[in-house]
C-alpha positions in Angstrom: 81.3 -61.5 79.7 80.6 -58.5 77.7 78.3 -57.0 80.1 80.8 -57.4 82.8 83.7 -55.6 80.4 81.2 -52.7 80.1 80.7 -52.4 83.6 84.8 -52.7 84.1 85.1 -49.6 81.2 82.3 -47.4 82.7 84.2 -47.5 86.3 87.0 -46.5 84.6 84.9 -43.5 82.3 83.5 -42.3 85.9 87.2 -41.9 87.5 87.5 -39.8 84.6 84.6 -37.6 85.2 82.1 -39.0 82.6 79.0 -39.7 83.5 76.2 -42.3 81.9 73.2 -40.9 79.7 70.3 -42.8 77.8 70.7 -39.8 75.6 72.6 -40.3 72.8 72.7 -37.0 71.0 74.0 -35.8 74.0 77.2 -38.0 74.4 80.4 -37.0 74.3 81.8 -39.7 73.9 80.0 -43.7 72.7 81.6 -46.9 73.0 80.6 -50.2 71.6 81.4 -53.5 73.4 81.5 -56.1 70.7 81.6 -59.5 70.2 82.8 -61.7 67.4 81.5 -65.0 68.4 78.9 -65.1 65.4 78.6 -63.3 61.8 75.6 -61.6 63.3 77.0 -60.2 66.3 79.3 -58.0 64.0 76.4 -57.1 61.1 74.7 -55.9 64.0 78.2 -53.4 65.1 78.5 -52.6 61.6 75.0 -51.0 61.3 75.0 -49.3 64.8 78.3 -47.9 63.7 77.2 -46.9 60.2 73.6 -45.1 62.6 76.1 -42.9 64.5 78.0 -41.8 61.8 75.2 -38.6 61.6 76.0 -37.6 64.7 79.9 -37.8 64.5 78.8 -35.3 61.4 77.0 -33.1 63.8 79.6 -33.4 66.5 83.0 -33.7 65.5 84.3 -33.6 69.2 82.3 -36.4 69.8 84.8 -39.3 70.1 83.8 -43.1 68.8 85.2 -46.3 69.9 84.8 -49.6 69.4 85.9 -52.2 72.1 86.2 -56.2 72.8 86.6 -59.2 70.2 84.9 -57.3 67.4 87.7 -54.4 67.7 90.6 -57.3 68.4 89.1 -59.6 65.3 88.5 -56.8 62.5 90.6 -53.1 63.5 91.7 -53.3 59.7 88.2 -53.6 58.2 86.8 -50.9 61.0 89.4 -48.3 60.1 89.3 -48.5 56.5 85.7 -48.5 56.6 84.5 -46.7 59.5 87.2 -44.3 59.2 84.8 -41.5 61.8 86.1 -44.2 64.4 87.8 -42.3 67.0 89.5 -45.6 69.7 89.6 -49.6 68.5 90.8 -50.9 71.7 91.1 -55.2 72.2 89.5 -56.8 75.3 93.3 -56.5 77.3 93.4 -52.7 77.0 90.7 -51.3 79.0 93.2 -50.1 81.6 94.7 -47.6 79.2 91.7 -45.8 78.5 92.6 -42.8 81.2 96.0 -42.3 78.8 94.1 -42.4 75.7 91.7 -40.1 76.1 94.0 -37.8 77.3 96.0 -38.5 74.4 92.9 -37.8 72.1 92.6 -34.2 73.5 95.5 -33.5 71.5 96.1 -35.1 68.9 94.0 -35.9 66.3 93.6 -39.5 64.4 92.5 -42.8 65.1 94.3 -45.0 68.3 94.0 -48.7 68.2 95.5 -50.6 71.2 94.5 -54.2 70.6 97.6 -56.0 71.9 96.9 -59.1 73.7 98.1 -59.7 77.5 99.3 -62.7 79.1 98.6 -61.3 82.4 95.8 -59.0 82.6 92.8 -59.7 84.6 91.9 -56.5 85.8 92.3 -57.5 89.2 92.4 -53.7 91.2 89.7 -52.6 89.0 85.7 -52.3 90.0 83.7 -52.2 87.1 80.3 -49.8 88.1 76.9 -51.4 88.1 73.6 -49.7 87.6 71.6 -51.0 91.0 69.9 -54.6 90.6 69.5 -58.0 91.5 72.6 -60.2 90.0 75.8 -58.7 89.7 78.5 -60.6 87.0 82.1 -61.0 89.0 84.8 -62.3 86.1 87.1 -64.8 87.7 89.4 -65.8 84.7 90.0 -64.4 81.0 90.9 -66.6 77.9 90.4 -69.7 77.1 93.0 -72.6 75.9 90.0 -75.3 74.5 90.6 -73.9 70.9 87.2 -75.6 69.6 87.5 -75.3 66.2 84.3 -73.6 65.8 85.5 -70.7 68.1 87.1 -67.0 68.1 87.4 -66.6 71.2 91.0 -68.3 71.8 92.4 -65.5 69.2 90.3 -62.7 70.2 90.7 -62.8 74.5 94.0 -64.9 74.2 95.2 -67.5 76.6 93.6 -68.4 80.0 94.7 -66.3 83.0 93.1 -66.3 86.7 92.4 -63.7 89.1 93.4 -64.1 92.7 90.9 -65.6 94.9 91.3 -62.3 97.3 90.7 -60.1 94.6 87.2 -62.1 93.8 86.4 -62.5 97.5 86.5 -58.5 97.8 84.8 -57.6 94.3 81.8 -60.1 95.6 81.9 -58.9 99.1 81.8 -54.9 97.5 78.6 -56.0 95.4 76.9 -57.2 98.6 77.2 -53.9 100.6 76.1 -52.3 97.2 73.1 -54.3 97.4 73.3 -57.5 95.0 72.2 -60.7 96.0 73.1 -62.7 93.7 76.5 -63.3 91.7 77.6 -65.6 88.9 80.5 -66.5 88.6 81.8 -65.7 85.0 84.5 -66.8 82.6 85.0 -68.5 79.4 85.8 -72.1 80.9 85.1 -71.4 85.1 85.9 -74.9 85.7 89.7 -74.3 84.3 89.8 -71.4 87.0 93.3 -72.0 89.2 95.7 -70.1 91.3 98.1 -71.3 94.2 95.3 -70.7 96.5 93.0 -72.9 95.1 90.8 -74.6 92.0 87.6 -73.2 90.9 85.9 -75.8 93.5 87.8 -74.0 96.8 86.8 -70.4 94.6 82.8 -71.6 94.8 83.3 -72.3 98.5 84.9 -68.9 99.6 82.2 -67.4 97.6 79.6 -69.3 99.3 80.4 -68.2 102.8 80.4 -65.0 101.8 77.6 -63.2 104.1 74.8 -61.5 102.3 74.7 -63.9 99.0 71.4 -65.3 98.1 72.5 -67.1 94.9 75.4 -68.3 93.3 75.3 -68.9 89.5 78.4 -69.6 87.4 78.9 -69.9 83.4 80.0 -71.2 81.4 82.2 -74.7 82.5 83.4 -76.9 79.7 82.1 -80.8 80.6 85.4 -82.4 80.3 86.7 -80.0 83.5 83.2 -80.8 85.6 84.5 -82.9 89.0 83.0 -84.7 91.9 84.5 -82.1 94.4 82.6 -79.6 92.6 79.0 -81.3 92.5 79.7 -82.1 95.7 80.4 -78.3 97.0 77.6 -77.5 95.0 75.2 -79.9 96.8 76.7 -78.7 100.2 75.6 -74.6 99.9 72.0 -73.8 100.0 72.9 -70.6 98.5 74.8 -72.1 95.1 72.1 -72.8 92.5 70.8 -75.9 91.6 71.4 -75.1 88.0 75.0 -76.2 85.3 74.5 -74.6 82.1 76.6 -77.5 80.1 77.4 -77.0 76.8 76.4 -79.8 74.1 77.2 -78.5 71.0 76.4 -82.1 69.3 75.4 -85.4 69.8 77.8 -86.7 66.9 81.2 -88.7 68.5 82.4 -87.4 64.6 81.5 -83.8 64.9 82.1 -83.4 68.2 85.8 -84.3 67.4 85.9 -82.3 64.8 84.9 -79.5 67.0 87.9 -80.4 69.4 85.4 -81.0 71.9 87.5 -83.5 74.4 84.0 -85.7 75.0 82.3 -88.1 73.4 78.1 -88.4 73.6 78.4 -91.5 76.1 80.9 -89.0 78.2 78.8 -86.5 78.4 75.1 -88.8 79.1 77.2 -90.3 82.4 78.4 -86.8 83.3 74.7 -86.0 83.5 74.0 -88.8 85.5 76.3 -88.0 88.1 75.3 -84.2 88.5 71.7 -86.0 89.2 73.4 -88.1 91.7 74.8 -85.4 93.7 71.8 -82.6 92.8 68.7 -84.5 92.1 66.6 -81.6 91.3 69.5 -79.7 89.7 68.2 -77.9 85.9 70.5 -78.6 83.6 70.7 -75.9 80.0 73.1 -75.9 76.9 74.6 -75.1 74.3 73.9 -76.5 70.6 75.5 -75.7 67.5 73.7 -77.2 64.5 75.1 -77.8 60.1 78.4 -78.0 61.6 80.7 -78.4 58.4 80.4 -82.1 57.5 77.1 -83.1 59.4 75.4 -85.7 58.1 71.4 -85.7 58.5 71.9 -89.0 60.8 74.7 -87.0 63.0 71.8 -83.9 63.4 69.5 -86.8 64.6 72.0 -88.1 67.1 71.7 -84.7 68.8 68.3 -84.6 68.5 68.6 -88.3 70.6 71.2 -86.9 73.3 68.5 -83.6 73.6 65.7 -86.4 74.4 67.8 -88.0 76.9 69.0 -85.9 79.2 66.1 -83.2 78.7 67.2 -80.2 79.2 65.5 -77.5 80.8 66.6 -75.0 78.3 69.0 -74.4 75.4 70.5 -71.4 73.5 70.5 -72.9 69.5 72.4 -71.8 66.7 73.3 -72.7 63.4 77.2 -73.0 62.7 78.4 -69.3 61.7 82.1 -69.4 60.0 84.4 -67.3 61.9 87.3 -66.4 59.5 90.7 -67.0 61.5 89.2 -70.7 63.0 90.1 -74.3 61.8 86.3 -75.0 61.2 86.6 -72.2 58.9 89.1 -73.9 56.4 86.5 -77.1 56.4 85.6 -77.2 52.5 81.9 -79.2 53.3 80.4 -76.6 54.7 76.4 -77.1 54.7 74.6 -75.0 53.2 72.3 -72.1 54.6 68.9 -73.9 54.1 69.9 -76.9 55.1 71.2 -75.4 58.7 68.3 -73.8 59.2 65.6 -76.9 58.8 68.0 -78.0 61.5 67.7 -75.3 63.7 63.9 -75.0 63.0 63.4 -78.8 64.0 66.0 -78.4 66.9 64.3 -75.7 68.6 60.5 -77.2 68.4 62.1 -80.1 69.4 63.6 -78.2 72.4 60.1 -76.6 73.2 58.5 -79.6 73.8 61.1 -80.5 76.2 61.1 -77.8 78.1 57.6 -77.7 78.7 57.7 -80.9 79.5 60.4 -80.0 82.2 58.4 -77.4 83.7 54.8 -79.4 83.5 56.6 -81.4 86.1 57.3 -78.9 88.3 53.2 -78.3 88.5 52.3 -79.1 92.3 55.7 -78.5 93.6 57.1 -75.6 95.6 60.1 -73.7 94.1 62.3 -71.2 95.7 61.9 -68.1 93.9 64.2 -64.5 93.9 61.4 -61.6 93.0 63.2 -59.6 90.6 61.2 -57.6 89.2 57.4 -56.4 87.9 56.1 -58.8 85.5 55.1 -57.9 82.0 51.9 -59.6 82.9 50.5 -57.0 85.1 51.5 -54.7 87.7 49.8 -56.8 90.5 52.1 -59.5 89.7 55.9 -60.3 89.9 58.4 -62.1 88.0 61.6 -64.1 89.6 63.6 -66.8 88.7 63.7 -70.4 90.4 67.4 -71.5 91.3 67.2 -73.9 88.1 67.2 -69.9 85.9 63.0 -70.7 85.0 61.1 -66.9 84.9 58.4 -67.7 87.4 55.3 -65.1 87.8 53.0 -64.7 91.0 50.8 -62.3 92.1 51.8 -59.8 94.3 51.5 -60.0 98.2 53.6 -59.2 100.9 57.1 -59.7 99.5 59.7 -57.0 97.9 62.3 -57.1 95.5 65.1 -59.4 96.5 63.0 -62.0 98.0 63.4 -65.8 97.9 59.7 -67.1 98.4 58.3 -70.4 98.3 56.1 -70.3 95.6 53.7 -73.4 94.8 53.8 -74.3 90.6 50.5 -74.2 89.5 50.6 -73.7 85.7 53.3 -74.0 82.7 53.2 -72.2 79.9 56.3 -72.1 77.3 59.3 -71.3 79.4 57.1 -69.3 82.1 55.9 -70.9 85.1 53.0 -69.3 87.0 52.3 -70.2 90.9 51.4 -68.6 94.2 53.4 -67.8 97.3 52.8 -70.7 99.8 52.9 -68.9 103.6 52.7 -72.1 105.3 55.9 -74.0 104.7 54.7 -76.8 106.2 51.8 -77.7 104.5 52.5 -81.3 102.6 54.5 -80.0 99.5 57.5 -81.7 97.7 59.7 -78.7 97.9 63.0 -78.4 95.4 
């Protein structure tokens, strides 16, 4: 989401004459697009914040701001600390940047706009995007779950859609700019809705969209995951074979805790019926272990749900309060060590599973976008197979922006390695 909120603020810094440099002591003017979801997320502001502070000393024209959750969560701590910060504007302000800098060419002082909106969803707005494969289209903005663990309720506010139309013609503008792929973003998709239609009818109008290679969307909650989705999903060749579905625990105990709306057995039979309708369909998550309260045996039930459904990939973390959140007010919080022996023996536990996932791909044919040279070498590239693996062949015949059949011949970590197959029907399984 951030990424796509960057792209919104630089299409709004271009109106205005501005243009993009990888020079920094150059810049007239250096926004930072924050997030508050973890503890580290903001150390990491606070130090790029406290790095600029030499050049504000050189420059003192040069204007500062800081932007998104960070900016909505802390604007008190930023000012009295950072006081050098020129703009602290909340993820709902973006469209009064063009006032605001006007403003600043007077006046002098910091401006903080961090008022949340009801309404806004930067619907007339086209964010600018530096040329590539996968362009990020947000289709909502909020999110009503409140997991206890979580910010982002208090920090982006309450769920709001955009208009299907409004979607349709961001998507179809990437396309004549030269994407091929889009995903679908928000901070529940699956709770996406307008009179025109769910996020299933969204999916579809994207899918016939002319042009699109791939469809990805992230992140849906598992409680809001439908048959009429799998089954669109199933009916496009061009939507991915991939849900990113968001775990968190394999405790019933802590997964109430964490206002999750599933139970463990919920969320094993939602996995069997995405295999029903998507056999080959890749499946990550999300894990959050030394959740306040976790008992050793509730870290080994996620360790058991993790070895059942086999996930192709997870992003892990250990719990990180967020000051504000009703998992924050928990008083047995578990301690630092403890969380991360947790983490440690989650993640090795993960690697093994996912190399397992992609050993079985050895021998098969997967469909593969070429994205880009690979690190490897530059005789070979490196793409992505529509279940989000980084695949790497050598180079033949086929650009950029290709989707080539590519036979699996090796596994290693989260890389597979193959060649391009030429004859399609040779006797393959193909995914």
């Amino acid at each position: 989401m951030n990424v796509y909120d960057s792209e919104l603020v630089g299409g709004q810094l271009e109106k205005l004459g501005y243009k993009h440099t990888k020079k920094i002591d150059s810049a007239d003017l250096i926004f930072l697009n924050t997030c508050s979801i973890r503890e580290k997320a903001e150390e990491t502001v606070h130090n790029k914040l406290e790095n600029l502070h030499y050049l504000k000393k050189r420059n003192p024209k040069l204007l500062i701001g800081v932007l998104g959750c960070m900016a909505q969560n802390l604007k008190n701590e930023i000012l009295e600390s950072k006081p050098y910060v020129d703009i602290v504007l909340g993820p709902d302000s973006y469209r009064k940047i063009f006032d605001i800098l006007q403003f600043r060419k007077t006046q002098n002082g910091s401006i903080v706009d961090t008022k949340l909106s009801k309404f806004e969803v930067y619907n007339d707005l086209f964010p600018s995007r530096h040329k590539g494969i996968n362009a990020w289209i947000s289709i909502m903005r909020g999110c009503d779950k409140f997991c206890t663990f979580c910010i982002v309720p208090f920090t982006r506010g309450r769920e709001r859609s955009r208009t299907v139309n409004e979607i349709i013609k961001e998507a179809e503008k990437a396309v004549d700019d030269g994407f091929v792929e889009i995903t679908l973003l928000g901070q529940n998709v699956n709770s996406y809705f307008t009179p025109e239609g769910d996020f299933s009818y969204l999916l579809e109008r994207v899918a016939k969209i002319k042009g699109i290679k791939r469809i990805r969307y992230t992140s849906p909650h598992p409680q809001d995951i439908n048959q009429e989705l799998l089954k669109v999903m199933a009916k496009y060749e061009n939507i991915c074979n991939y849900i990113h579905l968001p775990l968190q625990s394999g405790s019933d105990r802590i997964l109430k805790r964490m206002n999750r709306t599933y139970t463990s057995k919920e969320f094993l039979s939602l996995v069997d019926l995405i295999k029903k309708y998507m056999p080959n369909c890749s499946i990550s998550t999300d894990i959050i272990v030394g959740f306040p309260g976790e008992t050793e045996e509730e870290f080994n039930d996620t360790l058991k749900v993790v070895d059942k459904v086999q996930f192709n990939f997870a992003y892990m973390f250990k719990y990180s309060s967020r000051p504000g959140t009703k998992a924050s007010q928990y008083t047995d919080q578990i301690d630092e060590n403890t969380k991360q022996m947790r983490l440690e023996k989650l993640i090795e536990h993960q690697r093994k599973n996912s190399l397992m996932a992609n050993r079985k791909q050895i021998g098969k044919i997967e469909k593969v976008l070429i994205e880009k040279d690979s690190k490897k070498s530059e005789h070979f590239w490196s793409g992505r197979t529509e279940g989000n693996i980084w695949t790497v062949i050598k180079k033949t015949d086929e650009n950029i922006k290709d989707i080539v059949p590519v036979l699996i011949n090796d596994a290693q970590g989260v890389t597979l390695f193959g060649e391009k197959i030429k004859n399609r029907e040779e006797n393959y399984e193909i995914n």
